[in-house]
N, C-alpha and C positions, 0 to 999 in steps of 0.2 A: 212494526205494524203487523197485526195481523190476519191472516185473510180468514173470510168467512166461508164455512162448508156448503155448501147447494150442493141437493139431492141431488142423483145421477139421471140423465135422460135415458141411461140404459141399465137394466139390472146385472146383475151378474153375467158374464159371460163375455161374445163378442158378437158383432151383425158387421157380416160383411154388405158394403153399398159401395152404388158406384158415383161418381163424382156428379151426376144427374139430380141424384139422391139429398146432395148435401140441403138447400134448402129447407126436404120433407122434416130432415131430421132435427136440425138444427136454428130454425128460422121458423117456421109452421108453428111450432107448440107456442112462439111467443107472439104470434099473430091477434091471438083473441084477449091479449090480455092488457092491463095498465102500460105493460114494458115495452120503449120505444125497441125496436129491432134495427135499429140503422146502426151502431157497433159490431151486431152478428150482420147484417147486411156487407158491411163494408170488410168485415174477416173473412166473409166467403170469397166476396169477390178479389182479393187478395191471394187465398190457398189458391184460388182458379188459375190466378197471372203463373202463379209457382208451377202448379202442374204441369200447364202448358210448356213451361222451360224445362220439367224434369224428363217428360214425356220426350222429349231432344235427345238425351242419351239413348236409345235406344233400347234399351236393357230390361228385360224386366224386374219390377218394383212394387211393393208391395209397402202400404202407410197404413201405420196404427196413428188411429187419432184420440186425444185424451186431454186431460188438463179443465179448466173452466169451463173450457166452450162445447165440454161435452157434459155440461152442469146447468141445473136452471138458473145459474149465473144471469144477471140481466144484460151486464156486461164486462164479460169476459177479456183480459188485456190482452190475452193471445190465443193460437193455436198449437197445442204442445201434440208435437209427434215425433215417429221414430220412421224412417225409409229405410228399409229390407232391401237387403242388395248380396246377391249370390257371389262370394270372392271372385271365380273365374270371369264373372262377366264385368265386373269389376277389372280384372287385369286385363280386359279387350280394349280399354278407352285409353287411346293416346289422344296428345295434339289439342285442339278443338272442344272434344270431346272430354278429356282432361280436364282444364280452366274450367268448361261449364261445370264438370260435376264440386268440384275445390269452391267454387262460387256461389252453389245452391246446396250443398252439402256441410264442407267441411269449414267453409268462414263462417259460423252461426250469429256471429255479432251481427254479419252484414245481413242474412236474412231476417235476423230478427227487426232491423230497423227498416229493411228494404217490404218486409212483407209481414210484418207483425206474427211469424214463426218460431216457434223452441224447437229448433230442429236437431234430433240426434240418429246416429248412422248406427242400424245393428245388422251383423251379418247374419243371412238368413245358413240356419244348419249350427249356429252355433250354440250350445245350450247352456253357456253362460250367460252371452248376451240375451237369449230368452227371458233365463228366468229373470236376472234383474229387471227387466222392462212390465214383464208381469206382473213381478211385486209392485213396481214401480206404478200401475194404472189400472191395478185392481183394489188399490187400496183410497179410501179417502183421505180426501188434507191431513182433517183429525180426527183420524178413524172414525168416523159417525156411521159410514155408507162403508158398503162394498157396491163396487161398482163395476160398469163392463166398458169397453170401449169398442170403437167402432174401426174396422178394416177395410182399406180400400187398394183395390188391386187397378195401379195403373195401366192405363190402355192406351184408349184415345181421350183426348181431353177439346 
């Protein structure tokens, strides 16, 4: 099967927003239009449940968001992102803290069924990991678009 290209909602580049944001960005443009938004309704409010759990680790975190649901997709099957996680703050989590991150991080089948997320781990500092994620989310499906994606620096959720 294969998937169809929808323009980008952001051009070139990246827009950092904050988790407040997500609706304006993602939900708004398909407000005035034919397309139901209750898929983008019910993905947001999905990334929101995930935040809230990732925001738990305490650590700071930094998500690129990409994939469909940053496309005028009408309906998008997920939310494809990458979580930015500094090594050293990474090797502070035992115990508790551990399990959660293994369970919203590194099990991706279970978030993906648990929260309808492509979730992948890149280390921030590392300029391998950079650059594949870049190619990786500035390019379109089928090359049609160059596209930007969008940045979100966890806080409070």
């Amino acid at each position: 099967m294969v998937k169809l290209d929808h323009p980008p909602l952001l051009g070139e580049g990246f827009r950092t927003i904050g988790v407040w944001q997500l609706d304006e960005y993602f939900l708004r443009p398909f407000q005035d239009t034919v397309v139901d938004p209750a898929r983008r309704r019910y993905l947001i409010n999905n990334f929101k449940l995930y935040l809230r759990e990732l925001v738990k680790l305490q650590i700071q975190i930094e998500i690129w968001i990409d994939g469909s649901f940053t496309t005028k997709s009408p309906e998008p099957d997920d939310i494809d992102i990458v979580v930015w996680i500094d090594q050293p703050d990474l090797d502070t989590l035992s115990g508790p803290m551990l399990v959660l991150f293994d369970r919203m991080i590194t099990e991706r089948e279970l978030v993906k069924v648990r929260y309808n997320i492509d979730v992948y781990l890149g280390e921030r500092g590392n300029e391998n990991d950079e650059a594949k994620f870049l190619k990786l989310f500035t390019g379109g499906h089928l090359a049609h678009y160059t596209k930007g994606f969008f940045k979100l620096i966890l806080t409070d959720v």
